[in-house]
C-alpha positions as CSV (number, residue, x, y, z in Angstrom):
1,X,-27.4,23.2,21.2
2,X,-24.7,21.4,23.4
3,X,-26.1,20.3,26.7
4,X,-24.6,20.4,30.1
5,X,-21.9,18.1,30.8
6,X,-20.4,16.8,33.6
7,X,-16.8,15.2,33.3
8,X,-16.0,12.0,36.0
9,X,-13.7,9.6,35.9
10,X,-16.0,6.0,35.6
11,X,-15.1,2.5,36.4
12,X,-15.4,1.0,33.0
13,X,-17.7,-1.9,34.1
14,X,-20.4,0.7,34.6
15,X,-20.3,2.0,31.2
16,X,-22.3,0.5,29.1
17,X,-21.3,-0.3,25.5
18,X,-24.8,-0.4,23.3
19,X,-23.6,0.8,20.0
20,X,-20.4,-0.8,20.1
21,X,-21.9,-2.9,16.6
22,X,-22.5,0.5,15.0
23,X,-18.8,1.5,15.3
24,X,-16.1,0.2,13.0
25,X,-13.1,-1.4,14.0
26,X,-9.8,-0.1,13.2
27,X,-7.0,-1.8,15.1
28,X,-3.8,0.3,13.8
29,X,-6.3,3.8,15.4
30,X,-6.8,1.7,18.6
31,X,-2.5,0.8,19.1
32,X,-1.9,4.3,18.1
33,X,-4.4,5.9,21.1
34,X,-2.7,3.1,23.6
35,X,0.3,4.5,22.7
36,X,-0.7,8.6,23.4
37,X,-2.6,7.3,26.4
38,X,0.2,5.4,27.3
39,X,2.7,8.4,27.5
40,X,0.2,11.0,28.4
41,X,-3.1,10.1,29.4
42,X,-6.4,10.3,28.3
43,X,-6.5,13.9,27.1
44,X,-10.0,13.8,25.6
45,X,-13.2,12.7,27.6
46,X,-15.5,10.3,26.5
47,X,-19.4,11.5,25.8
48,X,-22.0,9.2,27.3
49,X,-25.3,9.7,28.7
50,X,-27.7,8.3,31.1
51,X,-29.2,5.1,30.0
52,X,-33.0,6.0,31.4
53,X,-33.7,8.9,33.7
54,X,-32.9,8.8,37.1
55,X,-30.4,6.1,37.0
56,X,-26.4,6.1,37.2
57,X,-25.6,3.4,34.4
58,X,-24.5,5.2,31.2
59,X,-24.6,4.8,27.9
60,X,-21.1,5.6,25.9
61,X,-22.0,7.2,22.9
62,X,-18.3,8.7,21.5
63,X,-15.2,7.6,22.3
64,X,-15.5,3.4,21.2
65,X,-11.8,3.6,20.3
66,X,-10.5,5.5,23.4
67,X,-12.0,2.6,26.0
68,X,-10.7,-0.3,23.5
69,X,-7.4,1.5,23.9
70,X,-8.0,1.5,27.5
71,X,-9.0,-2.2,28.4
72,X,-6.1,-2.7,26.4
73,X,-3.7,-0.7,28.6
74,X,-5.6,-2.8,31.5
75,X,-7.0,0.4,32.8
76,X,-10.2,0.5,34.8
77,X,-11.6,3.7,34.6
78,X,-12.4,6.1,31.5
79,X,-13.0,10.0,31.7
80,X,-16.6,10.7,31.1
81,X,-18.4,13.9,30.3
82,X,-21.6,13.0,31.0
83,X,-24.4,15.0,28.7
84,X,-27.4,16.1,30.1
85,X,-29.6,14.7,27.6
86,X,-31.8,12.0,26.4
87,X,-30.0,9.0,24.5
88,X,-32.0,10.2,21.5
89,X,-30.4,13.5,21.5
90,X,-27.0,12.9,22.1
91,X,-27.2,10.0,19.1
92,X,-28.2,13.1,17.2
93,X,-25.3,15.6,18.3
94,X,-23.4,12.8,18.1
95,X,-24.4,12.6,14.1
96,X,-24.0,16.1,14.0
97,X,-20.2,15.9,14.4
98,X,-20.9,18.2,17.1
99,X,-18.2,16.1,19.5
100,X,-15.8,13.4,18.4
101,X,-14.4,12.4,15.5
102,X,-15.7,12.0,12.4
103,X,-17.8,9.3,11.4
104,X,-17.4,6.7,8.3
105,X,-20.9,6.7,6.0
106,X,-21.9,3.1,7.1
107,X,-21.3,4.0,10.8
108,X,-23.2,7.3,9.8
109,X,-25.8,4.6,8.5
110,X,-26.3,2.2,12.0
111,X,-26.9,5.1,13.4
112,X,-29.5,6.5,11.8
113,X,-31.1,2.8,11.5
114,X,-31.2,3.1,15.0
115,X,-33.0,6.3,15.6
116,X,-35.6,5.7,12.7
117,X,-36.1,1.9,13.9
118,X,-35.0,2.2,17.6
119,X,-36.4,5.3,18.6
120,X,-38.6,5.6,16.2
121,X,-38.0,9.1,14.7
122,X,-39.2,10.2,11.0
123,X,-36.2,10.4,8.5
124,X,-37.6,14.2,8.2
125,X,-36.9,14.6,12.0
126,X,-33.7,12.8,12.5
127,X,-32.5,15.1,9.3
128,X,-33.8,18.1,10.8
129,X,-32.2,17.7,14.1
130,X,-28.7,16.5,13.1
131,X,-28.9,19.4,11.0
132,X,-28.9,17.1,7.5
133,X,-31.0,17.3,4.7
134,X,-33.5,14.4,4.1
135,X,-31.8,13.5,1.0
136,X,-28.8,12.7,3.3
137,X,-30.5,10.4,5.6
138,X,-31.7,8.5,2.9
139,X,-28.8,8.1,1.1
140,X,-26.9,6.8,4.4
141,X,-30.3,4.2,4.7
142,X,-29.8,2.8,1.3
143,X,-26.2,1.9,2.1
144,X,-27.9,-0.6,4.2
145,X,-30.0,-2.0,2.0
146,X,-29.3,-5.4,0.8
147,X,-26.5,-5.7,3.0
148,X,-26.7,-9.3,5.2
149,X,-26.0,-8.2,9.1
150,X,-22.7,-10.9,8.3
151,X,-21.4,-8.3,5.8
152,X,-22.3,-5.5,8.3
153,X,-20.4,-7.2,11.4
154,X,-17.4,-8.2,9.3
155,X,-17.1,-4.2,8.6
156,X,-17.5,-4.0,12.6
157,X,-14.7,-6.4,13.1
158,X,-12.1,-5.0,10.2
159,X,-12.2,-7.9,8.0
160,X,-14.2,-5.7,5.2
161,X,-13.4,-2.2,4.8
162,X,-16.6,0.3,4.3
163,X,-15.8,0.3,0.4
164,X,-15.7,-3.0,-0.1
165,X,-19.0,-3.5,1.8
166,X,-20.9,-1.5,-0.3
167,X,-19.5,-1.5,-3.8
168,X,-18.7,-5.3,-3.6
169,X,-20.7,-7.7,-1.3
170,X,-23.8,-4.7,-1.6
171,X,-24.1,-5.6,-5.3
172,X,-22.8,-9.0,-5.0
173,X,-25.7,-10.3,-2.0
174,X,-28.2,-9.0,-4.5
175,X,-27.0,-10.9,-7.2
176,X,-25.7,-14.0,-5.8
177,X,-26.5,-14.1,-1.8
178,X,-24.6,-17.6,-1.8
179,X,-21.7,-16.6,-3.7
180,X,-21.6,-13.6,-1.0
181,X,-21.3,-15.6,2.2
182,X,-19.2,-17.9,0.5
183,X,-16.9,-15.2,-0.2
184,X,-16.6,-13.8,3.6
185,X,-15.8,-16.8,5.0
186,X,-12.8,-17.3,2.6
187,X,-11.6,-13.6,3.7
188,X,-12.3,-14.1,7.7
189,X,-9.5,-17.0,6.7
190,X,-7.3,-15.1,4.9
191,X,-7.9,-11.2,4.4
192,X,-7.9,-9.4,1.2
193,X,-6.8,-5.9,0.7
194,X,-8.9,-3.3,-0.9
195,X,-7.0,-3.2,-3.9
196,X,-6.7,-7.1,-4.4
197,X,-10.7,-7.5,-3.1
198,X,-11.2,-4.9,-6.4
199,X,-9.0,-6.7,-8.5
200,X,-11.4,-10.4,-7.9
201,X,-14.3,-8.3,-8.2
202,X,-13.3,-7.0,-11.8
203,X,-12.4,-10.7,-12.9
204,X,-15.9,-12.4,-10.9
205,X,-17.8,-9.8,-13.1
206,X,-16.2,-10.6,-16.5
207,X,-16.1,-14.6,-15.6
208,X,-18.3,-17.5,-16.8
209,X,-20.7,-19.2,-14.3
210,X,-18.1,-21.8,-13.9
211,X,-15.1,-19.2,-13.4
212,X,-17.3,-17.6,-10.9
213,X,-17.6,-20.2,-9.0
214,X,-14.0,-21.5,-9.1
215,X,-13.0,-17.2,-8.3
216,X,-15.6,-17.8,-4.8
217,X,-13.9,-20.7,-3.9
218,X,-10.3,-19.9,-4.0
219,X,-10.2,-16.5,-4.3
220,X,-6.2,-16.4,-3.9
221,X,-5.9,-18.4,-6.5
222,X,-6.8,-15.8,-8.8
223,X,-4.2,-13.2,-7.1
224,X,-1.7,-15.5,-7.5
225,X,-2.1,-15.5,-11.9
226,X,-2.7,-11.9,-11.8
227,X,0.6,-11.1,-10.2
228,X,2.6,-14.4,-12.6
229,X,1.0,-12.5,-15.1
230,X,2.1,-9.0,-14.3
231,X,5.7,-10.3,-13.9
232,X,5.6,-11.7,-16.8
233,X,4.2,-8.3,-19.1
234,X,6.8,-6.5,-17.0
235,X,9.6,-8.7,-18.1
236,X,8.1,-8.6,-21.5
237,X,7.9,-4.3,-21.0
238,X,12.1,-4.9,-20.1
239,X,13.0,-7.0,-22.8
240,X,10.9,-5.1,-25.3
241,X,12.8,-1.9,-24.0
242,X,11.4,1.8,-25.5
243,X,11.6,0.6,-29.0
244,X,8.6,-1.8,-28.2
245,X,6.9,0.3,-25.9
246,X,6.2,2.6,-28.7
247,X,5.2,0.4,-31.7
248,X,2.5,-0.8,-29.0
249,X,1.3,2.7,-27.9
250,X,0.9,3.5,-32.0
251,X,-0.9,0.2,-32.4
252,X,-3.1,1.1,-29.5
253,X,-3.6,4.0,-31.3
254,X,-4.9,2.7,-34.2
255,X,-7.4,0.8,-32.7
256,X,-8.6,3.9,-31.0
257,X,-8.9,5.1,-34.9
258,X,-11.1,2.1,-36.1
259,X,-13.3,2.3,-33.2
260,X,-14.2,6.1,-33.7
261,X,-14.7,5.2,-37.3
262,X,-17.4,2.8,-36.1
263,X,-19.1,4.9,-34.3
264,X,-19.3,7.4,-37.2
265,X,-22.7,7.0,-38.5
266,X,-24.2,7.8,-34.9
267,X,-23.2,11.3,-34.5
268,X,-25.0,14.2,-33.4
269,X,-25.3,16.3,-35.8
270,X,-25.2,20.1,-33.2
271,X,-21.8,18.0,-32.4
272,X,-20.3,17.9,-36.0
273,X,-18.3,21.5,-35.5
274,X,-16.9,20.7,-32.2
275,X,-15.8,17.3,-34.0
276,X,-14.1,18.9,-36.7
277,X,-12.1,21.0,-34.9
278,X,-11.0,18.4,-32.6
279,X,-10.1,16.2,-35.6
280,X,-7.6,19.1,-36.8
281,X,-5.5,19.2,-33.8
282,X,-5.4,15.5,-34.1
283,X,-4.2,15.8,-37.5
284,X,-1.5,18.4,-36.4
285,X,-0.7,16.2,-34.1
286,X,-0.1,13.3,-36.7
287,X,1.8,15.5,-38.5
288,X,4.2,16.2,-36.0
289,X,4.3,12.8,-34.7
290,X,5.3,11.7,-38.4
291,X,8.0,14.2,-38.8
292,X,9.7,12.5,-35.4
293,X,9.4,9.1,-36.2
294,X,10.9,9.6,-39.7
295,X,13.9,11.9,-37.6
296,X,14.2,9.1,-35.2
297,X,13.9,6.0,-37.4
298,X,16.1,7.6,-40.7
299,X,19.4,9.4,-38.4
300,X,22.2,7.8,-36.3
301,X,20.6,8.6,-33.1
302,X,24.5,8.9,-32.0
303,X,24.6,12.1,-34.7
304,X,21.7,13.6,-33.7
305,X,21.7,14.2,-30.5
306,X,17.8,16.5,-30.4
307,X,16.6,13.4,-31.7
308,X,18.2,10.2,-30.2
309,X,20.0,11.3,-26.7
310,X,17.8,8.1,-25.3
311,X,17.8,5.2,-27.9
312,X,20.7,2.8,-27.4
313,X,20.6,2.0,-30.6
314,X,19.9,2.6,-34.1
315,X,16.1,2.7,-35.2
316,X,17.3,0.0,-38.0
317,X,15.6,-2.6,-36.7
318,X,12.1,-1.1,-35.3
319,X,11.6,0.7,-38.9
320,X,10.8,-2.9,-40.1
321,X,8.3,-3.5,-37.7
322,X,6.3,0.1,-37.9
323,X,3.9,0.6,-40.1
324,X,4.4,3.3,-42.9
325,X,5.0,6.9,-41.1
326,X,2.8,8.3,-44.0
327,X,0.2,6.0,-43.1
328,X,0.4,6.8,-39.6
329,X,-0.4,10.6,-40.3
């Protein structure tokens, strides 16, 4: 149930900012709500409530973003609706997306670590009155654990995103807690997207001891070969033109081949009817694939224009390097 509120305008000084490590930092949100506050004001109140009863200092519990946005406009005072409730109940409506935005899962986390271990509720009670399941609670717990409070306030401060927290320095502290910390420090230097941070994570986890370690230390380094080496495929992918793009498609193909042949003698036998059928549209498939290759590598692409309106050239010289089109089917 939503609780009585009252909506002031509050000298920011008196508001106090306890959850402000449970809250994620996103910079580019905080320039774009300077910007709207900027032109048009605050439009949507803050939530807080009293810090303990009877007294006038409150606790903000929604709206992080909206007084960053505002100290950073040099404003002193913040719209307030202040709920007529306990700080434990308005952590939970807060949960409850019944006001604000919506939360990340490792925000969604902190808080819940702070009403089970702050103010002391059951994981059955804080699920039952943020309307969640228990399974729910406990899934947002575990996202915690083995997490080093580093790797939790470098999420705070925008140096880690939520994904990278949890699917790389979650599994990484428990495997190498060093190699962890190590690691953060080199990104609070020089950031990492996500998609670079996954790209170090895929090498770390195929590399040697000794590659692991060099990866931890100078983790640009590595960046730097993968993208040399992806200009140098793609000049590879241009030089080789359509021709070569296609002998190495069929040759990836036939390594697909060899490795279902392997796994041949482990088959399931209530599988076996499924299989087959599978296998003949494969072999239709062969068929027709042959009957192309031997249109496209046997005519003048130049007299045949169904069959060669995007080859440059004649299939002369690729022919040499296929293997056998009968073969292939």
């Amino acid at each position: 149930m939503q609780p009585a509120a009252e909506c002031v305008d509050l000298d920011l000084h008196r508001l106090e900012l306890r959850y402000a490590a449970a809250r994620v930092v996103d910079a580019r949100a905080v320039e774009r709500l300077s910007r709207s506050i900027e032109q048009s004001g605050q439009l949507i109140a803050c939530a807080a409530v009293a810090a303990e009863p009877g007294t006038q200092r409150l606790v903000l519990i929604d709206g992080y973003r909206r007084v960053a946005a505002l100290r950073r406009l040099g404003r002193d005072t913040v719209k307030i609706e202040c709920w007529s409730c306990d700080l434990t109940q308005g952590l939970l409506l807060f949960l409850a997306h019944a006001h604000g935005r919506a939360l990340a899962a490792l925000e969604e986390a902190m808080l819940l670590r702070e009403l089970v271990q702050g103010q002391g509720l059951t994981q059955h009670e804080a699920a039952r009155r943020c309307g969640r399941d228990v399974s729910w609670v406990n899934r947002r717990l575990q996202l915690l654990t083995g997490l080093p409070e580093t790797v939790l306030g470098a999420v705070k401060d925008g140096v880690l995103s939520v994904w990278a927290a949890t699917r790389v320095f979650g599994v990484l502290a428990r495997a190498n807690s060093a190699h962890a910390e190590a690691l953060l420090r080199q990104l609070r230097a020089h950031s990492l997207s996500t998609r670079q941070l996954r790209s170090w994570f895929e090498e770390y986890e195929r590399g040697s001891r000794e590659q692991r370690e060099r990866l931890v230390a100078n983790p640009h380094l590595l960046l730097e070969v993968l993208r040399e080496t992806e200009t140098q495929r793609a000049a590879q992918r241009l030089r080789a033109g359509p021709e070569g793009e296609v002998l190495t498609d069929l040759r990836g193909l036939e390594a697909l081949i060899a490795r279902v042949r392997k796994r041949l003698p482990n088959l399931n036998a209530p599988l076996s009817g499924l299989l087959v059928t599978t296998l003949a549209r494969l072999q239709l498939t062969l068929s027709l694939l042959n009957e192309e290759l031997t249109r496209y590598c046997t005519h003048d692409p130049r007299r045949d224009p169904p069959g060669g309106m995007h080859l440059a050239h004649p299939g002369q010289e690729l022919a040499g390097d296929l293997p056998a089109a009968q073969a292939l089917a």
